[in-house]
C-alpha positions as CSV (number, residue, x, y, z in Angstrom):
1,X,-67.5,-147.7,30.8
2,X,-70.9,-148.2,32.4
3,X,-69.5,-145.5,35.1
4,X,-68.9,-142.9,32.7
5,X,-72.4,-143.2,31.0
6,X,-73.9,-142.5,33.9
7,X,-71.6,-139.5,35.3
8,X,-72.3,-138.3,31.7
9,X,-76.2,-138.8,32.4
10,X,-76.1,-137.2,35.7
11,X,-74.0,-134.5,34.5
12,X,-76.1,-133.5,31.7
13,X,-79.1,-133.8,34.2
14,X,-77.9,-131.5,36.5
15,X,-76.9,-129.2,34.3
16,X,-81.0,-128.9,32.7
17,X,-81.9,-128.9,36.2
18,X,-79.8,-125.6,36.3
19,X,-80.4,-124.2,33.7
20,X,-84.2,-124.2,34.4
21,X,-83.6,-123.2,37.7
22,X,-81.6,-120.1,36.4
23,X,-84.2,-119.6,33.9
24,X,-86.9,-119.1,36.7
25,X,-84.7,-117.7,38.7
26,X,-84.2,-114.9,35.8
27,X,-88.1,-114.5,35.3
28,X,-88.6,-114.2,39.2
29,X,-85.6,-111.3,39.0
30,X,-87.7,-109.5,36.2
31,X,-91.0,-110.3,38.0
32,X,-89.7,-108.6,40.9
33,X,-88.0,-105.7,39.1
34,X,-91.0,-104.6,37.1
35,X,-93.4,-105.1,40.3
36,X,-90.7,-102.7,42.2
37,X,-90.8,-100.3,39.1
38,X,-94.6,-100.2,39.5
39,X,-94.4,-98.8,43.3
40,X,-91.8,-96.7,42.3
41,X,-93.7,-95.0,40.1
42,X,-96.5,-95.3,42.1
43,X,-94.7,-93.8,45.3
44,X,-93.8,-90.7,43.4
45,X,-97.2,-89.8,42.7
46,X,-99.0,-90.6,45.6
47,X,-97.4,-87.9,47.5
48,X,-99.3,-85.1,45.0
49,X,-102.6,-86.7,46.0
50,X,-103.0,-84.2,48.8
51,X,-102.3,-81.2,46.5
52,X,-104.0,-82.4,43.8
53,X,-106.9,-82.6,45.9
54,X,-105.8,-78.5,47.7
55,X,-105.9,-77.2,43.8
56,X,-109.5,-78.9,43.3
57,X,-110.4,-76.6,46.0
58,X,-109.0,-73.6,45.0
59,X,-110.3,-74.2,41.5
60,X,-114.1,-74.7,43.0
61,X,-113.9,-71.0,45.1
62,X,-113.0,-70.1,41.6
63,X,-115.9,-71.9,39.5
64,X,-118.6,-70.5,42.3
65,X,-117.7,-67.2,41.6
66,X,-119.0,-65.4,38.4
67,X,-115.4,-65.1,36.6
68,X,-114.6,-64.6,33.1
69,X,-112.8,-67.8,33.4
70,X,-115.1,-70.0,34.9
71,X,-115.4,-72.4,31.9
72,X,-111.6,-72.6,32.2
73,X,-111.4,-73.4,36.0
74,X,-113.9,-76.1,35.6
75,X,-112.6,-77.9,32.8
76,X,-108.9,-77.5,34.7
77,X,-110.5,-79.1,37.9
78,X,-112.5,-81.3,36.2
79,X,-109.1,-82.5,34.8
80,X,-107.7,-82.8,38.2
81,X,-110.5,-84.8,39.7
82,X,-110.2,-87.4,36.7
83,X,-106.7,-87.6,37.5
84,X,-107.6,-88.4,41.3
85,X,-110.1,-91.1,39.7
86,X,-107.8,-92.0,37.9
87,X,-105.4,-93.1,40.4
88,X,-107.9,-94.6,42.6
89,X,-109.0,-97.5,40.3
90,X,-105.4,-98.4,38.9
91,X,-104.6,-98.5,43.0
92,X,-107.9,-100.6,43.3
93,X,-107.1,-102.9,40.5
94,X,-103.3,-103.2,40.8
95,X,-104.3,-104.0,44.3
96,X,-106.6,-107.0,42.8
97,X,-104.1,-108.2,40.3
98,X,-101.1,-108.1,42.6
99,X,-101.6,-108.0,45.7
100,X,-104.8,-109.3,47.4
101,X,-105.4,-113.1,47.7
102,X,-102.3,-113.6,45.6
103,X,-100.2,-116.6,46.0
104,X,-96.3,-116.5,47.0
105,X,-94.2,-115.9,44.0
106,X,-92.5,-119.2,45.2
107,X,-95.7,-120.5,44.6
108,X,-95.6,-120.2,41.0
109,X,-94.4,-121.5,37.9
110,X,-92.2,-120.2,35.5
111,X,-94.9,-119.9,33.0
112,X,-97.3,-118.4,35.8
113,X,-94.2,-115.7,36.4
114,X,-94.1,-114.9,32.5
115,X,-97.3,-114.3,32.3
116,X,-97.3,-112.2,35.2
117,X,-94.8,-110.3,34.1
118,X,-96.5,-109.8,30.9
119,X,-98.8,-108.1,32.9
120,X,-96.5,-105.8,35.4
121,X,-95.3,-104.8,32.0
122,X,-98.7,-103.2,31.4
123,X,-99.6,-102.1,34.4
124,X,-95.9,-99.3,34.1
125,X,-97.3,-98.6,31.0
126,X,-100.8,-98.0,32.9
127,X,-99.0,-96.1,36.0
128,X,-96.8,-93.7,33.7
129,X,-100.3,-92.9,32.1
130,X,-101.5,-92.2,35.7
131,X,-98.5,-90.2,36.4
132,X,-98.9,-88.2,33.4
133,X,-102.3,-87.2,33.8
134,X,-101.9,-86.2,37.6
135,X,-98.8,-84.0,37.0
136,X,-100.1,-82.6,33.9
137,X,-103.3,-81.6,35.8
138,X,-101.7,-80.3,38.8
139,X,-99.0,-78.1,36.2
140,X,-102.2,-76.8,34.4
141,X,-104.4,-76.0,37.8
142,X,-100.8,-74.3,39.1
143,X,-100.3,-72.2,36.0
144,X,-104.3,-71.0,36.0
145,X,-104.3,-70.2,39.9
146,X,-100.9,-68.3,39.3
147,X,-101.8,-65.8,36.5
């Protein structure tokens, strides 16, 4: 009897021991997949850095010159320069928040994950923003230079 109590005991101890494992193990999976979703993003945009920075150009010939449109081409590059700024500091304070001087994820606790998480979460929300306002510059800058 006394050998069944405690196979029952270390049975039911092993099994909280996995469960917490698989529960860390679960927030380390979502930690991981919403710090991949940020680069993601991030890698599709970083590519349009150089023209975003070629339109700026074109935009400025068109601001020194004494156009009708000037007003236009200014507020269109001053658009795509935000956007630059834009994706400088997030990539300066992602780079603060995640990635410089940051302990191993093994290194953590569950609750140091979550919370973690809680902020990879907003930081997709911050990086779609980012996205947004780079491609919507670059669209605008495209359809001014074309007409």
């Amino acid at each position: 009897m006394k050998l069944l109590k405690t196979q029952w005991f270390l049975l039911i101890f092993l099994s909280i021991g996995f469960l917490a494992c698989n529960n860390e193990s679960d927030a380390r999976k979502e930690y991981e997949q919403n710090y991949d979703e940020v680069l993601r993003i991030h890698d599709e945009v970083m590519p349009k850095m150089g023209e975003l920075n070629a339109l700026s150009m074109k935009l400025k010939e068109k601001t020194d010159s004494s156009s009708r449109d000037f007003q236009t081409y200014k507020e269109a590059r001053k658009d795509l320069e935000n956007a630059h700024d834009f994706m400088m500091d997030w990539m300066h304070d992602f780079s603060d928040n995640y990635v410089k001087n940051q302990p191993p994820l093994e290194d953590l606790s569950e609750e140091e994950i979550l919370k973690k998480n809680q902020g990879l979460q907003e930081e997709i929300e911050k990086v779609n923003e980012m996205k947004e306002a780079v491609n919507s510059s670059i669209e605008n800058a495209r359809n001014l230079l074309n007409n």
